[in-house]
LOVO-299867 format. One record per residue (C-alpha): x, y, z; residue in three letters. Coordinates in steps of 0.5 Angstrom, whole numbers, padded with zeros to 4 digits, always signed. Each point is the difference from the previous one (the first is absolute). Layout:
XYZALA
...
! end
This chain:
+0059+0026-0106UNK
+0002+0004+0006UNK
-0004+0006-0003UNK
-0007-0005-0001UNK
+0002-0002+0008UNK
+0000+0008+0002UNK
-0006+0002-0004UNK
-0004-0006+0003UNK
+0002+0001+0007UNK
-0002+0008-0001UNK
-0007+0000-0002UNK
-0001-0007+0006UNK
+0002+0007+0004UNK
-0003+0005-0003UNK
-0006-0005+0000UNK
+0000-0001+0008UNK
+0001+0007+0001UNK
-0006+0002-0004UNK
-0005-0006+0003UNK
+0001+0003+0007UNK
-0003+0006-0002UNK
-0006-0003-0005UNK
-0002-0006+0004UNK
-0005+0001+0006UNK
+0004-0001+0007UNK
+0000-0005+0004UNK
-0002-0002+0007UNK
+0006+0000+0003UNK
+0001+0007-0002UNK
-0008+0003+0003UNK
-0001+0005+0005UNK
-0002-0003+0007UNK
-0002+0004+0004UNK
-0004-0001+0007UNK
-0006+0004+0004UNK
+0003+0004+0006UNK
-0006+0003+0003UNK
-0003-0003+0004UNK
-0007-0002-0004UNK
+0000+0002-0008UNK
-0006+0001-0005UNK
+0001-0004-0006UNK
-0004+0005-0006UNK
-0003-0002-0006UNK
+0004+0006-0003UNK
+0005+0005+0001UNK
-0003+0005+0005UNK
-0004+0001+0006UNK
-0007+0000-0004UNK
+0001-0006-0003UNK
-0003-0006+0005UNK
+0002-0004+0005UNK
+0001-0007-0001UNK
+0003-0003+0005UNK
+0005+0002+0006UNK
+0006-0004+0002UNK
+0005+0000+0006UNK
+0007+0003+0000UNK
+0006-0005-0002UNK
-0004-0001-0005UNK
+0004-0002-0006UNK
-0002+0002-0007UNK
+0004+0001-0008UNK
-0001+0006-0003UNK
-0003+0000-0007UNK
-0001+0007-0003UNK
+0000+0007+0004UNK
-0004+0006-0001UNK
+0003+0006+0003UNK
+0000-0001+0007UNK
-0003-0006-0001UNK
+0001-0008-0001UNK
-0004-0006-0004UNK
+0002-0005+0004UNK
+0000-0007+0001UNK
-0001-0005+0005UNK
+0002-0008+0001UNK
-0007-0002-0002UNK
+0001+0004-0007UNK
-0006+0006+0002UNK
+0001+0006-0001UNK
-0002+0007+0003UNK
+0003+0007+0000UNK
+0005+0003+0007UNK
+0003+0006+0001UNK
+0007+0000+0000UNK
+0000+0003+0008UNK
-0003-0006+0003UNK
+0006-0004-0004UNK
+0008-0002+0002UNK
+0005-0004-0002UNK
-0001-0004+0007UNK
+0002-0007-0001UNK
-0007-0005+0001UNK
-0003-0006-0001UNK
-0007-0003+0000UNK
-0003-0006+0002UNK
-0002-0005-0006UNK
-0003-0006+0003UNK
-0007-0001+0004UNK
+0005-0001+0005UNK
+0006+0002+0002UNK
+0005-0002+0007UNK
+0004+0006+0002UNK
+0006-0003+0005UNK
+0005+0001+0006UNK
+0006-0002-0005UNK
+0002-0001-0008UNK
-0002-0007+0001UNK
-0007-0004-0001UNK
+0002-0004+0007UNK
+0000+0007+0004UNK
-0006+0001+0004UNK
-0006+0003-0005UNK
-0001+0008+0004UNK
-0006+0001-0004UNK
-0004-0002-0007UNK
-0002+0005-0005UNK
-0006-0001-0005UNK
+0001+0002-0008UNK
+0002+0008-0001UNK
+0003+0002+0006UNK
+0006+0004-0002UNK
+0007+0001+0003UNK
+0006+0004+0001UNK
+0006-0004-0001UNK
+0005+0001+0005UNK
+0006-0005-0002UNK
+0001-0006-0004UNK
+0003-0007+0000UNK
-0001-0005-0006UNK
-0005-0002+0000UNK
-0004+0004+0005UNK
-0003+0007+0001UNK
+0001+0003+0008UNK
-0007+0005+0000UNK
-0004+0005+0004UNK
-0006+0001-0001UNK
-0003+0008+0001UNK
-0003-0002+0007UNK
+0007-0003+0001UNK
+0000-0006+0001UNK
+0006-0003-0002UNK
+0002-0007-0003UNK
+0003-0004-0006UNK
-0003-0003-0006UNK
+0002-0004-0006UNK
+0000+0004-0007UNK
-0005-0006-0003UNK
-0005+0004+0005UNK
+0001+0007-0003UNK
+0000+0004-0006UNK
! end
């Protein structure tokens, strides 16, 4: 019985190990990157020749699904898809607007005085944490709190 155990726990090893390496990644362990120049051109494909699509700000925060040379396929909080160069990106920590309307306040509290209110698809460079809420600099630097059910 000892050795019918042994066997067993081995190929539940064996298994998990091997699944690692066959099974699609998961979301926790995609690249995230975000937009450091200033302005960026999203392309249609992976070169200057290929057209512009659209163009977002810096701070923009962005999951990385294929790369091509110096370039990366990414992926936007609203699922589209385009193509950047990879000197445009960082490992800069962002967030982005998700409601049609989004208060920016004083402190992590929604008592605090509302500084400003922002409209979907703004983006954010995080500055610090604090349960539930996200200290945040726009890039004109605008500073000021907001709760994580407002970003992406």
């Amino acid at each position: 019985m000892k050795h019918f155990k042994m066997a067993v726990y081995k190929r539940l090893i064996i298994g998990a190990v091997f699944s690692i390496f066959l099974l699609p990644s998961p979301a926790w362990a995609e690249e995230r990157l975000s937009v450091v120049a200033g302005i960026a051109n999203m392309r249609s494909g992976p070169g200057t020749e290929d057209s512009v699509l659209w163009q977002v700000e810096q701070y923009h925060p962005f999951i990385v699904i294929e790369k091509k040379g110096n370039w990366y396929k990414v992926k936007d909080y609203e699922n589209d898809v385009a193509w950047l160069h990879n000197s445009l990106l960082g490992k800069v920590d962002s967030v982005i607007t998700i409601k049609d309307k989004s208060n920016v306040r004083s402190k992590p509290d929604v008592k605090s005085n509302i500084l400003f209110t922002v409209d979907k698809g703004v983006p954010f460079k995080v500055l610090e944490k604090k349960v539930n809420w996200i200290k945040i600099q726009h890039a004109d630097g605008d500073v000021g709190w907001i709760h994580n059910t407002l970003v992406w």
